[in-house]
mmCIF file as gemmi writes it, N, C-alpha and C atoms, coordinates in Angstrom:
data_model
loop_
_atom_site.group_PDB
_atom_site.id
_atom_site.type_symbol
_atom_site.label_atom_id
_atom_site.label_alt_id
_atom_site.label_comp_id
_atom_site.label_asym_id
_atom_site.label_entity_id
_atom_site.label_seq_id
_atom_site.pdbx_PDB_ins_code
_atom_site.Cartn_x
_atom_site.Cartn_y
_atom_site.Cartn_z
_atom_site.occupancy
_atom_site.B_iso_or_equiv
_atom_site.pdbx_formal_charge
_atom_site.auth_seq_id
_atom_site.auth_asym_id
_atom_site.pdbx_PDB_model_num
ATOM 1 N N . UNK Axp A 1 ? 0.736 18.589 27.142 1 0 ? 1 A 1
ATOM 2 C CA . UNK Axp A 1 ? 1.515 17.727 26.261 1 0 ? 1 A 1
ATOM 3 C C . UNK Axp A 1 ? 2.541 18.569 25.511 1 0 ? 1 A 1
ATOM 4 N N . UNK Axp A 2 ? 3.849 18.32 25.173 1 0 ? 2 A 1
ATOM 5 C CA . UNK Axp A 2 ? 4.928 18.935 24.828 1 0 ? 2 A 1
ATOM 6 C C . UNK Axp A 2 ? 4.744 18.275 23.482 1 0 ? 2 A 1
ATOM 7 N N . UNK Axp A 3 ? 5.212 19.531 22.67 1 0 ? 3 A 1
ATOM 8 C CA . UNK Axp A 3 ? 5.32 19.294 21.098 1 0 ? 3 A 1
ATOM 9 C C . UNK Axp A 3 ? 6.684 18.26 21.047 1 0 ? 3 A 1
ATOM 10 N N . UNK Axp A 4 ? 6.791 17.543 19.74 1 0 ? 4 A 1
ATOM 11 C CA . UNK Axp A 4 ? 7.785 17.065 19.54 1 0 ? 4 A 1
ATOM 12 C C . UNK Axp A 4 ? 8.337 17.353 18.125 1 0 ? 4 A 1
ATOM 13 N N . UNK Axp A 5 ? 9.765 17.229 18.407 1 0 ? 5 A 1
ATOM 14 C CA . UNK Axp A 5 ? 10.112 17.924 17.298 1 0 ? 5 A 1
ATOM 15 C C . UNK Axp A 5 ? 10.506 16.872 15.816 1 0 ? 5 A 1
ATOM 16 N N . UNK Axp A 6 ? 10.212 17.077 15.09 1 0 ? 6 A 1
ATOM 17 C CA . UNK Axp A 6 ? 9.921 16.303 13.83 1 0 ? 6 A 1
ATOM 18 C C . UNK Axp A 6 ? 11.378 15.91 13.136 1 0 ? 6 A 1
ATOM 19 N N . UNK Axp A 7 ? 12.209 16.877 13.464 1 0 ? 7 A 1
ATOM 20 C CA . UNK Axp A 7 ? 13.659 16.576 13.448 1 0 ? 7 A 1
ATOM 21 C C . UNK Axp A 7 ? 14.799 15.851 14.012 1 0 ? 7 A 1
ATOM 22 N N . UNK Axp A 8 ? 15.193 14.983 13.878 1 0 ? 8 A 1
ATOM 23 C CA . UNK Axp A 8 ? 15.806 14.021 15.411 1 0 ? 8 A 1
ATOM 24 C C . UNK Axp A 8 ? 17.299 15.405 15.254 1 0 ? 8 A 1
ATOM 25 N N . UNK Axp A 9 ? 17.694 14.845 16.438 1 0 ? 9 A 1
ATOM 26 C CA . UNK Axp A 9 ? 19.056 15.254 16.68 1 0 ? 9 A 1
ATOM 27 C C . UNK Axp A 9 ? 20.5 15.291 16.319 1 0 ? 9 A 1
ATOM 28 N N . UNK Axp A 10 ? 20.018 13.799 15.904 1 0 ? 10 A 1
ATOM 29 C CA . UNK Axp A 10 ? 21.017 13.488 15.018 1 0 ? 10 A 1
ATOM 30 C C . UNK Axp A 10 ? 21.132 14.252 13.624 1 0 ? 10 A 1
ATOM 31 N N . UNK Axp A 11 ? 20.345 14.522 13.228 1 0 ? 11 A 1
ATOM 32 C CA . UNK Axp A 11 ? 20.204 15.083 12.023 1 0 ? 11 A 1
ATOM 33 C C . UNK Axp A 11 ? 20.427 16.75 11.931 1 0 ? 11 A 1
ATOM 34 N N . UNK Axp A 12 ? 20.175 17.441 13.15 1 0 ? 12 A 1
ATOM 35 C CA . UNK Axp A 12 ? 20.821 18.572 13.359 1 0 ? 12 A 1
ATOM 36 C C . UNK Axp A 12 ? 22.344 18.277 13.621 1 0 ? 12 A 1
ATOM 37 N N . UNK Axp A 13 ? 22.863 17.419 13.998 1 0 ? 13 A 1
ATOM 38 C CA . UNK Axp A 13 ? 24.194 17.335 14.235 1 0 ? 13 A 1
ATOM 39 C C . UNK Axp A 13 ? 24.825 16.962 12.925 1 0 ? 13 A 1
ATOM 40 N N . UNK Axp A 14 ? 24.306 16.427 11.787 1 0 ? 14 A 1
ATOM 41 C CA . UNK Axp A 14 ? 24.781 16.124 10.462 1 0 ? 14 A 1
ATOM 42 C C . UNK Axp A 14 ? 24.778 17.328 9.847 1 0 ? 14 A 1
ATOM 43 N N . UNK Axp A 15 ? 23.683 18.126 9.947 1 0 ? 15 A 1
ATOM 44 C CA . UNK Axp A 15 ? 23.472 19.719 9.358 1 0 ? 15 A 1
ATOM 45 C C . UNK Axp A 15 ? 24.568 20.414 10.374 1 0 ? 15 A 1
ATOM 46 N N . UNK Axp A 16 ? 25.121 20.707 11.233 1 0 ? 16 A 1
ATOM 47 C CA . UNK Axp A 16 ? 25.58 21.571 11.737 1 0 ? 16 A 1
ATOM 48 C C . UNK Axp A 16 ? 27.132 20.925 11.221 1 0 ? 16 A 1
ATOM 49 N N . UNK Axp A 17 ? 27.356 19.654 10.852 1 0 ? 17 A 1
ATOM 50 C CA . UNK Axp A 17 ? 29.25 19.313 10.227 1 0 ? 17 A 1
ATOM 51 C C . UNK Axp A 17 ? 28.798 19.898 9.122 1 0 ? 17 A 1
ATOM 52 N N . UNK Axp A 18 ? 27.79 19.64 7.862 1 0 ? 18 A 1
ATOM 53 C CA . UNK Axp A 18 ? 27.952 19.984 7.03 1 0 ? 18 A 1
ATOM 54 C C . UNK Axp A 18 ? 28.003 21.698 6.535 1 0 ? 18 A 1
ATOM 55 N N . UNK Axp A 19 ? 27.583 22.533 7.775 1 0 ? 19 A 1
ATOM 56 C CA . UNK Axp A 19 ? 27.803 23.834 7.368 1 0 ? 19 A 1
ATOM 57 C C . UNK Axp A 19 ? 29.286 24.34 8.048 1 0 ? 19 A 1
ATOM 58 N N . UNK Axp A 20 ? 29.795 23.638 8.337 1 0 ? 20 A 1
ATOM 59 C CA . UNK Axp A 20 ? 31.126 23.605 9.264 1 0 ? 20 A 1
ATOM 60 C C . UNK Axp A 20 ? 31.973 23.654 7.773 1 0 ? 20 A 1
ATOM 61 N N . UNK Axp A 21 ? 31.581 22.364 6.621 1 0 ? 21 A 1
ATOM 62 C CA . UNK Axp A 21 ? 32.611 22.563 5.886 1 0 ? 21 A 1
ATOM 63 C C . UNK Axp A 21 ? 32.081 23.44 4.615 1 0 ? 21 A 1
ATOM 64 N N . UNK Axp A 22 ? 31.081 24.699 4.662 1 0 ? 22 A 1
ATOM 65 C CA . UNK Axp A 22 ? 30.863 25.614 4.079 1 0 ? 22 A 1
ATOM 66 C C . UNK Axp A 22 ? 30.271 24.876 3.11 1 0 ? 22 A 1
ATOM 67 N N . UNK Axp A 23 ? 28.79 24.088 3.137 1 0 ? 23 A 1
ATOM 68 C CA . UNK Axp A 23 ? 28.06 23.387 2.233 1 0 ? 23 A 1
ATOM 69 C C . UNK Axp A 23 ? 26.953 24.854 2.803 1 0 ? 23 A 1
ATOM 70 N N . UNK Axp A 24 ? 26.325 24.397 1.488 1 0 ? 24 A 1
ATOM 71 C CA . UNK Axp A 24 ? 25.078 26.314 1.486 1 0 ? 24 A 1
ATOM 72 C C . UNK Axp A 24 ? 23.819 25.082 2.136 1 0 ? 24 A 1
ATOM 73 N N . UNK Axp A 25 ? 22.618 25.798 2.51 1 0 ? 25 A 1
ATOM 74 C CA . UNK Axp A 25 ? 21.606 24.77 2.981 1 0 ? 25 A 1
ATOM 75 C C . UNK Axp A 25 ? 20.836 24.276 1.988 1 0 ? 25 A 1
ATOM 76 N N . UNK Axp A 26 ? 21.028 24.72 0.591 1 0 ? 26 A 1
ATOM 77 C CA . UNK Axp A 26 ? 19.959 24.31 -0.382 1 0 ? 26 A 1
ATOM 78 C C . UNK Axp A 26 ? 20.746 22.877 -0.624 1 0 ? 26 A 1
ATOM 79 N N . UNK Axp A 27 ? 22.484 22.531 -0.781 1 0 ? 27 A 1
ATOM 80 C CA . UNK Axp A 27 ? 23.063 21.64 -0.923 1 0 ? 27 A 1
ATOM 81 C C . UNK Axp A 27 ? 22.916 21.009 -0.295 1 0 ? 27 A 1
ATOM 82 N N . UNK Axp A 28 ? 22.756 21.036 1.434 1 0 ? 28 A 1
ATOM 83 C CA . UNK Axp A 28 ? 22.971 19.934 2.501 1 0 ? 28 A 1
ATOM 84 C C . UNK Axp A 28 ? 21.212 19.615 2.614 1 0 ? 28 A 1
ATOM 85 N N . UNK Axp A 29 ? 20.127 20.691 2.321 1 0 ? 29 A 1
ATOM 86 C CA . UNK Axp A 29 ? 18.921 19.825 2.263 1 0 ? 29 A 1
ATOM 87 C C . UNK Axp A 29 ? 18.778 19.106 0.993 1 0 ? 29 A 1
ATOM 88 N N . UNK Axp A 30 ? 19.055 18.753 -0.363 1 0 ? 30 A 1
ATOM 89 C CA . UNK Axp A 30 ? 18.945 17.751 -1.38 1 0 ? 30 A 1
ATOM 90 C C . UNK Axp A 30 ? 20.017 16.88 -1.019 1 0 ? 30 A 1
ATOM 91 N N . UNK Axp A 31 ? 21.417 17.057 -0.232 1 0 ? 31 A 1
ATOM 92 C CA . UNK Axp A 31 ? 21.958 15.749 0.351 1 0 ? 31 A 1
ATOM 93 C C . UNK Axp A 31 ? 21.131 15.014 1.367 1 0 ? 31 A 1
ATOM 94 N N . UNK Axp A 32 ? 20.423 15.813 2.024 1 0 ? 32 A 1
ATOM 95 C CA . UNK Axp A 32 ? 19.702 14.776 3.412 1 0 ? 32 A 1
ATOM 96 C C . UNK Axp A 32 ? 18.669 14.127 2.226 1 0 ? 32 A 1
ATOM 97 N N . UNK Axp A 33 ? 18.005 15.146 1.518 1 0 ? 33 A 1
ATOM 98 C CA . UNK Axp A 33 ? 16.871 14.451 0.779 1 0 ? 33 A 1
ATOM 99 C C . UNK Axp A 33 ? 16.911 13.154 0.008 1 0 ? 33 A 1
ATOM 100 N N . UNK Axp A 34 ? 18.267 12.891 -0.586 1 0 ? 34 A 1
ATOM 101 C CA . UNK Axp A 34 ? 18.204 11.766 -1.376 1 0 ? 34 A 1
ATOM 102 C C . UNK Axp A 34 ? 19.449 10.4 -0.374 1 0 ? 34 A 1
ATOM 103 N N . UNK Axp A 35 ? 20.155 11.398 0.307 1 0 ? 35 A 1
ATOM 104 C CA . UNK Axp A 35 ? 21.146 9.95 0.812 1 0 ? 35 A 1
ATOM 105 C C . UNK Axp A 35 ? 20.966 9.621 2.336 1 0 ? 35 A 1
ATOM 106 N N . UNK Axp A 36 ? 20.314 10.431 3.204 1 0 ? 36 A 1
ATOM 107 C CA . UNK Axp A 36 ? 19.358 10.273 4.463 1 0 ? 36 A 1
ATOM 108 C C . UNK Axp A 36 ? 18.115 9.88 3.917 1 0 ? 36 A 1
ATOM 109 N N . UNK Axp A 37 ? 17.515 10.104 3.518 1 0 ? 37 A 1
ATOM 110 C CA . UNK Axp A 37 ? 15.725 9.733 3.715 1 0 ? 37 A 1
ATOM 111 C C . UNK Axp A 37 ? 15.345 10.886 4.62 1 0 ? 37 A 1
ATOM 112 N N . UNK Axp A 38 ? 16.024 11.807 5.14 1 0 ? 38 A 1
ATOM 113 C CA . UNK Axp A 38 ? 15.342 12.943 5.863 1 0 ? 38 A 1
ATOM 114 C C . UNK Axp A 38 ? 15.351 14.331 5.319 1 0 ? 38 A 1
ATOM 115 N N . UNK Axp A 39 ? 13.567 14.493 4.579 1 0 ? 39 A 1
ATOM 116 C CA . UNK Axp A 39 ? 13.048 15.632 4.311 1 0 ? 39 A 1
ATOM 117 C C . UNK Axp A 39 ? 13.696 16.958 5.342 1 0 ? 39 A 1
ATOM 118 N N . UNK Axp A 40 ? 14.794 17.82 4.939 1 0 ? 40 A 1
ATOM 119 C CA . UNK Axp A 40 ? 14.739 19.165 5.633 1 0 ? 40 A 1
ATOM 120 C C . UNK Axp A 40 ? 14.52 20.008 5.295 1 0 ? 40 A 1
ATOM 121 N N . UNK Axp A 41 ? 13.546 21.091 4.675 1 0 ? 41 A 1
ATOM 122 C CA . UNK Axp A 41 ? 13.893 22.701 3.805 1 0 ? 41 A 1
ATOM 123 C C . UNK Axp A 41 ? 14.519 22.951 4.238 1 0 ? 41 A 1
ATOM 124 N N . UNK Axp A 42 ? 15.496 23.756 3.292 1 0 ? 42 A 1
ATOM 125 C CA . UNK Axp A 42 ? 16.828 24.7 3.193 1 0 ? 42 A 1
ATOM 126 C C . UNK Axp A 42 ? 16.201 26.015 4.192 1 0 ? 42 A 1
ATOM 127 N N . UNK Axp A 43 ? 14.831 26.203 4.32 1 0 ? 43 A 1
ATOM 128 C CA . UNK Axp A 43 ? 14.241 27.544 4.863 1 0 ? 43 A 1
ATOM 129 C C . UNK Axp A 43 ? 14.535 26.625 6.53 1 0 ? 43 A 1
ATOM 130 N N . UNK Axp A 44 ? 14.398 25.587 6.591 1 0 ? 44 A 1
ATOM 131 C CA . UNK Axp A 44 ? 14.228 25.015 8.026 1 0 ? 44 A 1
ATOM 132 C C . UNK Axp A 44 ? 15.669 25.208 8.602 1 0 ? 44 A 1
ATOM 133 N N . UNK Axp A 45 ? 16.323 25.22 7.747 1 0 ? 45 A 1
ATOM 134 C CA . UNK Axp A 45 ? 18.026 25.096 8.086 1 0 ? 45 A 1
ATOM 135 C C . UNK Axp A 45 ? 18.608 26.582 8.322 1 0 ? 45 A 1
ATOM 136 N N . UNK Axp A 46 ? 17.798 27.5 7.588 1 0 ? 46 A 1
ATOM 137 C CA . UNK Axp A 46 ? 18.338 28.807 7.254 1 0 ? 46 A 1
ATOM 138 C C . UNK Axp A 46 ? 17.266 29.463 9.021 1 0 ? 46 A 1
ATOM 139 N N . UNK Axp A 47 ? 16.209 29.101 9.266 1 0 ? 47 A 1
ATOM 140 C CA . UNK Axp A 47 ? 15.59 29.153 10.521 1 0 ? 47 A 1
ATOM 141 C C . UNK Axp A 47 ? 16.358 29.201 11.19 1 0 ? 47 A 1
ATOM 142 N N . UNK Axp A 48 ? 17.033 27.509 11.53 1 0 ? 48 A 1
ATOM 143 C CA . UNK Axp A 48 ? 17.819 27.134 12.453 1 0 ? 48 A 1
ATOM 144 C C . UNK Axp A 48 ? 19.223 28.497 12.534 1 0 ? 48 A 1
ATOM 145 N N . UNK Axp A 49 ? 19.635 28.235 11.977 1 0 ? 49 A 1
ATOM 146 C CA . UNK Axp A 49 ? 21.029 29.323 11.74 1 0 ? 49 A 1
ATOM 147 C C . UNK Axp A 49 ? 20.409 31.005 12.254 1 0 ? 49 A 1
ATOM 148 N N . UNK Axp A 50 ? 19.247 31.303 12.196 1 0 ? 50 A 1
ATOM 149 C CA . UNK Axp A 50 ? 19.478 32.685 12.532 1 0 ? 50 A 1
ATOM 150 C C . UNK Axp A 50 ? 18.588 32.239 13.929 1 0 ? 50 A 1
ATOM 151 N N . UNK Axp A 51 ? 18.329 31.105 14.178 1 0 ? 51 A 1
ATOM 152 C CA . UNK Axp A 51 ? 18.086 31.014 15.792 1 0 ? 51 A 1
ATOM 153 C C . UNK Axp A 51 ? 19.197 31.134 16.749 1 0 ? 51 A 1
ATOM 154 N N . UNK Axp A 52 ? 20.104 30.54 16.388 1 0 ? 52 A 1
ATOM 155 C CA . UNK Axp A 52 ? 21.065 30.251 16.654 1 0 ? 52 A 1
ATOM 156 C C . UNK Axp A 52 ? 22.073 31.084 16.874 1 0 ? 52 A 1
ATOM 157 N N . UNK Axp A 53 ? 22.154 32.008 15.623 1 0 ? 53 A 1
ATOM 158 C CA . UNK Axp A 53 ? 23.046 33.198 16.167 1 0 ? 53 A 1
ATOM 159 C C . UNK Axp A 53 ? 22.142 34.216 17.213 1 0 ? 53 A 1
ATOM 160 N N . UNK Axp A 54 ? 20.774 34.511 17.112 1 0 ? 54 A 1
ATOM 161 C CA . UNK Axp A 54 ? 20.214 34.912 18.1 1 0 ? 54 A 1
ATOM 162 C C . UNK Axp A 54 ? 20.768 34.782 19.804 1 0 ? 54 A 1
ATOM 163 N N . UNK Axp A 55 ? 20.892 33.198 20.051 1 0 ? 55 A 1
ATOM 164 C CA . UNK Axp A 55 ? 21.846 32.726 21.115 1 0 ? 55 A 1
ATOM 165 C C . UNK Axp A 55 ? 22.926 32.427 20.911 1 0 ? 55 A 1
ATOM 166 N N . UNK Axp A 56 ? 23.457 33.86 20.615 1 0 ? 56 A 1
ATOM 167 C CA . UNK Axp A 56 ? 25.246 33.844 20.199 1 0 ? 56 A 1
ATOM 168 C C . UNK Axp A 56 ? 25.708 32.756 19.851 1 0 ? 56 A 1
ATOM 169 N N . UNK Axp A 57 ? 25.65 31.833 18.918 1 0 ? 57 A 1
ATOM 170 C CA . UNK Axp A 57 ? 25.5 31.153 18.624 1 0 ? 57 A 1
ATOM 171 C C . UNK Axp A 57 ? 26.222 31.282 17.215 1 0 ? 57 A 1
ATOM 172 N N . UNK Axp A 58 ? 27.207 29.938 16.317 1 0 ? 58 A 1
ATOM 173 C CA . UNK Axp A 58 ? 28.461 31.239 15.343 1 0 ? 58 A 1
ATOM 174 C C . UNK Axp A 58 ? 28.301 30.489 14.206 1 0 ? 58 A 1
ATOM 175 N N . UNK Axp A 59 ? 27.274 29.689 14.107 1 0 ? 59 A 1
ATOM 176 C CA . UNK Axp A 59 ? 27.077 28.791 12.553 1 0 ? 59 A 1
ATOM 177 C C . UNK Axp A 59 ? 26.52 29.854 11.238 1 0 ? 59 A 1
ATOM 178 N N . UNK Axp A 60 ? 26.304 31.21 11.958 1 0 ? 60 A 1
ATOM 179 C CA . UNK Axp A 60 ? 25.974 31.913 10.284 1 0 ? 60 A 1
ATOM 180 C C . UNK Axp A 60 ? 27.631 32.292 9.814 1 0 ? 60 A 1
ATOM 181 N N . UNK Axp A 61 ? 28.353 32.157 10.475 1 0 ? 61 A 1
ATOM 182 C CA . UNK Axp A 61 ? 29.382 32.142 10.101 1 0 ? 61 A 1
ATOM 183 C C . UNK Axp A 61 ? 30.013 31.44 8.32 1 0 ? 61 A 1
ATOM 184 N N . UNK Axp A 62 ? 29.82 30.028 9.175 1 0 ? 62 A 1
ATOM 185 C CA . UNK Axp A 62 ? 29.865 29.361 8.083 1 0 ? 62 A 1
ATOM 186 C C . UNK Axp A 62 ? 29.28 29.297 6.671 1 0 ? 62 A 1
ATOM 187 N N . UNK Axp A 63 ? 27.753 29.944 5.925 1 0 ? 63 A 1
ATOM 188 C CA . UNK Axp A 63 ? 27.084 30.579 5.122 1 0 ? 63 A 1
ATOM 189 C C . UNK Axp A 63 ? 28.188 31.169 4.137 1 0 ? 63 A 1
ATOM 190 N N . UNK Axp A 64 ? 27.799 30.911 3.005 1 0 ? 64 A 1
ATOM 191 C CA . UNK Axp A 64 ? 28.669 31.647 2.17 1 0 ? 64 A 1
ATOM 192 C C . UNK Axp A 64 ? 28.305 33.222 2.133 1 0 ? 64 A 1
ATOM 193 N N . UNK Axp A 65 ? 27.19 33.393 1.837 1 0 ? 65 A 1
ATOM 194 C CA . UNK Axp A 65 ? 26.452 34.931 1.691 1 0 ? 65 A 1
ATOM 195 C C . UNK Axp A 65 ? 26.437 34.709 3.607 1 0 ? 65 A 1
ATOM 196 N N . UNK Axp A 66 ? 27.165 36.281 3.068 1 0 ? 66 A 1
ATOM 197 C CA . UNK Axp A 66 ? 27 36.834 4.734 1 0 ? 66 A 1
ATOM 198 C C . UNK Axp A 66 ? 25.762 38.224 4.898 1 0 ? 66 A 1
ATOM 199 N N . UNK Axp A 67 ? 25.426 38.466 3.322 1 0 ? 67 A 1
ATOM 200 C CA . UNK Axp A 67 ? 24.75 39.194 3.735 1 0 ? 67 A 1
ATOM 201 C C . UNK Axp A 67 ? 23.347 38.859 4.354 1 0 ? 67 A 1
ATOM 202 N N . UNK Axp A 68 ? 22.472 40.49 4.706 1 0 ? 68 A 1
ATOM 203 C CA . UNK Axp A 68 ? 21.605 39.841 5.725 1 0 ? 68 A 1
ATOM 204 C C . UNK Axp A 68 ? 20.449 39.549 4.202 1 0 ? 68 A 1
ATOM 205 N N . UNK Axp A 69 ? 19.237 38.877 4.764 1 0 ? 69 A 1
ATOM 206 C CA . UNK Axp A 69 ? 18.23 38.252 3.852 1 0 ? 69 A 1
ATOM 207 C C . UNK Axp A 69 ? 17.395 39.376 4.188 1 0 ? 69 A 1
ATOM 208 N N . UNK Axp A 70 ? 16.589 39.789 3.213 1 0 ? 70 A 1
ATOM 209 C CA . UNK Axp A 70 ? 15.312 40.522 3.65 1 0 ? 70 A 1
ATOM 210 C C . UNK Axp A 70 ? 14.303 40.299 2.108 1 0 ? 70 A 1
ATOM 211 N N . UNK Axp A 71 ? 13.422 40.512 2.604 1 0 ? 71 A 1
ATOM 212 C CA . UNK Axp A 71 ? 11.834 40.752 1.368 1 0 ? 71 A 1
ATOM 213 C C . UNK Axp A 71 ? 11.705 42.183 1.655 1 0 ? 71 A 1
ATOM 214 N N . UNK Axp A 72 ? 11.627 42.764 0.816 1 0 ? 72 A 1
ATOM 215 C CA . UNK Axp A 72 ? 10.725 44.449 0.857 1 0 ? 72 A 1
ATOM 216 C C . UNK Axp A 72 ? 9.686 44.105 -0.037 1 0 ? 72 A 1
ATOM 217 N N . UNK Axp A 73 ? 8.91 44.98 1.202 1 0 ? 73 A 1
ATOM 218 C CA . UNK Axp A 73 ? 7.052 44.733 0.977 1 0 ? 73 A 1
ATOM 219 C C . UNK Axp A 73 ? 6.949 46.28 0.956 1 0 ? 73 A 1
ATOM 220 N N . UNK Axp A 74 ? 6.179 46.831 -0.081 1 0 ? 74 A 1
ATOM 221 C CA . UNK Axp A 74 ? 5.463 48.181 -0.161 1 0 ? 74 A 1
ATOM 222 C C . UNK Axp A 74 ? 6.64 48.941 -0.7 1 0 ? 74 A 1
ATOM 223 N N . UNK Axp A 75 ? 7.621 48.774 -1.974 1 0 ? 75 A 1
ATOM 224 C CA . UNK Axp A 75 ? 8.322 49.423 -2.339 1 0 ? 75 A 1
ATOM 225 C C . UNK Axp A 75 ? 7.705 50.318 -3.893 1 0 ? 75 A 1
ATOM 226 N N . UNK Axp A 76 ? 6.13 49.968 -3.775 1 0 ? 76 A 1
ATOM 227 C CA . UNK Axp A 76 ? 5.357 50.339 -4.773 1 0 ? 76 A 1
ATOM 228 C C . UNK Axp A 76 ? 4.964 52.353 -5 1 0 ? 76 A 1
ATOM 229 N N . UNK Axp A 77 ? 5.748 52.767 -4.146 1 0 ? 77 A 1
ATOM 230 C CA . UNK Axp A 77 ? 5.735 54.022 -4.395 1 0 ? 77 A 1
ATOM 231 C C . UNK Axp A 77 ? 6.204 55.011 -5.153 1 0 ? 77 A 1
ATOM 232 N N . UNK Axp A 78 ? 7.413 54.667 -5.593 1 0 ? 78 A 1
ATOM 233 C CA . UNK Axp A 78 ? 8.435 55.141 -6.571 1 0 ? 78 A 1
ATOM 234 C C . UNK Axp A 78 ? 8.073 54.596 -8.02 1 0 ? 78 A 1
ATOM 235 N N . UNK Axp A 79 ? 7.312 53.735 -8.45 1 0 ? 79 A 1
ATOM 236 C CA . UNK Axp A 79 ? 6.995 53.328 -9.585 1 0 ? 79 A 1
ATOM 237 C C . UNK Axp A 79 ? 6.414 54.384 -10.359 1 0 ? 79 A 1
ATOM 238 N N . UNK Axp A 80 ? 6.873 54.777 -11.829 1 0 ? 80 A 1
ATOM 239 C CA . UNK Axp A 80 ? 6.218 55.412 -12.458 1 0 ? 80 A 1
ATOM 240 C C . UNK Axp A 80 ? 6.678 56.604 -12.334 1 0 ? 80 A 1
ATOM 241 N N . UNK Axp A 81 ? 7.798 57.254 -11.628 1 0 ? 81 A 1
ATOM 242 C CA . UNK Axp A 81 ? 8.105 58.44 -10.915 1 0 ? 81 A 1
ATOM 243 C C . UNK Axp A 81 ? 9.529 58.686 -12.059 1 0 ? 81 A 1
ATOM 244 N N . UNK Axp A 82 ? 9.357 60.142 -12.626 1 0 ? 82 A 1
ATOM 245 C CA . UNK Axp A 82 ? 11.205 60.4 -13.039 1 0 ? 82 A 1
ATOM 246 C C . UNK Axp A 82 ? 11.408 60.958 -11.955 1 0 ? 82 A 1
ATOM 247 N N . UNK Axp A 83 ? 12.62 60.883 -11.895 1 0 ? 83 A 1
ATOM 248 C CA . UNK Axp A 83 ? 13.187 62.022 -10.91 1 0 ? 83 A 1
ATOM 249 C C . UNK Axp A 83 ? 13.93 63.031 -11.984 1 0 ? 83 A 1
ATOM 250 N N . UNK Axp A 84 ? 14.097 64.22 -11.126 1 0 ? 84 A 1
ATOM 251 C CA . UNK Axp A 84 ? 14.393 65.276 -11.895 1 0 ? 84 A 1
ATOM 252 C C . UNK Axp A 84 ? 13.993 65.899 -13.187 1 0 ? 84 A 1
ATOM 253 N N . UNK Axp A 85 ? 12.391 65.433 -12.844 1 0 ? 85 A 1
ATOM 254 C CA . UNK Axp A 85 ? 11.914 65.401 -14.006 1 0 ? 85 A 1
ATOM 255 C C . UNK Axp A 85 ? 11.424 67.033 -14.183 1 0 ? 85 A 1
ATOM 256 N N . UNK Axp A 86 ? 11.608 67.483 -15.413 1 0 ? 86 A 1
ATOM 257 C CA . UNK Axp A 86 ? 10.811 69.181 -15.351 1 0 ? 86 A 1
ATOM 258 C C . UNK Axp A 86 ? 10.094 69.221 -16.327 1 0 ? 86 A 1
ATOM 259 N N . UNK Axp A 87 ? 8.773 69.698 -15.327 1 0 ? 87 A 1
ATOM 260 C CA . UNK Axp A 87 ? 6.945 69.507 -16.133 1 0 ? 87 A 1
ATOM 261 C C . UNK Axp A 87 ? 7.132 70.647 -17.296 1 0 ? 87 A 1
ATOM 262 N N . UNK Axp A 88 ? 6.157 70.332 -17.87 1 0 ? 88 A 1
ATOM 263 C CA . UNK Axp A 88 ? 5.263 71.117 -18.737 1 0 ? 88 A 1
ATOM 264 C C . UNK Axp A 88 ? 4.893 72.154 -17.781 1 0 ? 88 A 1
ATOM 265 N N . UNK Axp A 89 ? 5.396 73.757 -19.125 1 0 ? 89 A 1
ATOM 266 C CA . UNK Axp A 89 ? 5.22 74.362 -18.834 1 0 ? 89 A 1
ATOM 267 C C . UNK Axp A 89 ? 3.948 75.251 -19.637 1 0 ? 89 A 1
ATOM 268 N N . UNK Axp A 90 ? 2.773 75.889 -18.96 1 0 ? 90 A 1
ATOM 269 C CA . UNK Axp A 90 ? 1.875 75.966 -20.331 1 0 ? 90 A 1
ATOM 270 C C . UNK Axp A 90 ? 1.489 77.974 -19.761 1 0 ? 90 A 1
């Protein structure tokens, strides 16, 4: 049995004009949310877009921030640290 996708098509085709005219996805998911009736996260949209450029594909284009997104995990090493710090001398 093939999954189905919870998103119609149409509704990717409404998301893909609206990043055409440089709407961010947090804007075009609270527009679907209140004047569609169709629930999208902005994370579902921001998915879509780096799927997409994956298959050369040119809608991150449109994104205002071009930079790339990342989380840093384990940057807990440097905490607590001076640099150039000079110890006690006894």
């Amino acid at each position: 049995m093939k999954a189905r996708w919870r998103i119609s098509a149409q509704t990717w085709q409404n998301i893909h004009h609206l990043l055409q005219k440089q709407w961010s996805p947090e804007r075009i998911s609270g527009w679907l949310r209140t004047n569609q009736r169709h629930p999208v996260s902005d994370e579902w949209i921001y998915q879509h877009v780096l799927q997409d450029k994956r298959s050369q594909g040119t809608l991150y284009r449109h994104l205002r921030c071009q930079r790339r997104r990342r989380k840093r995990y384990g940057m807990y090493s440097c905490r607590g640290h001076l640099r150039n710090r000079v110890g006690e001398q006894r």
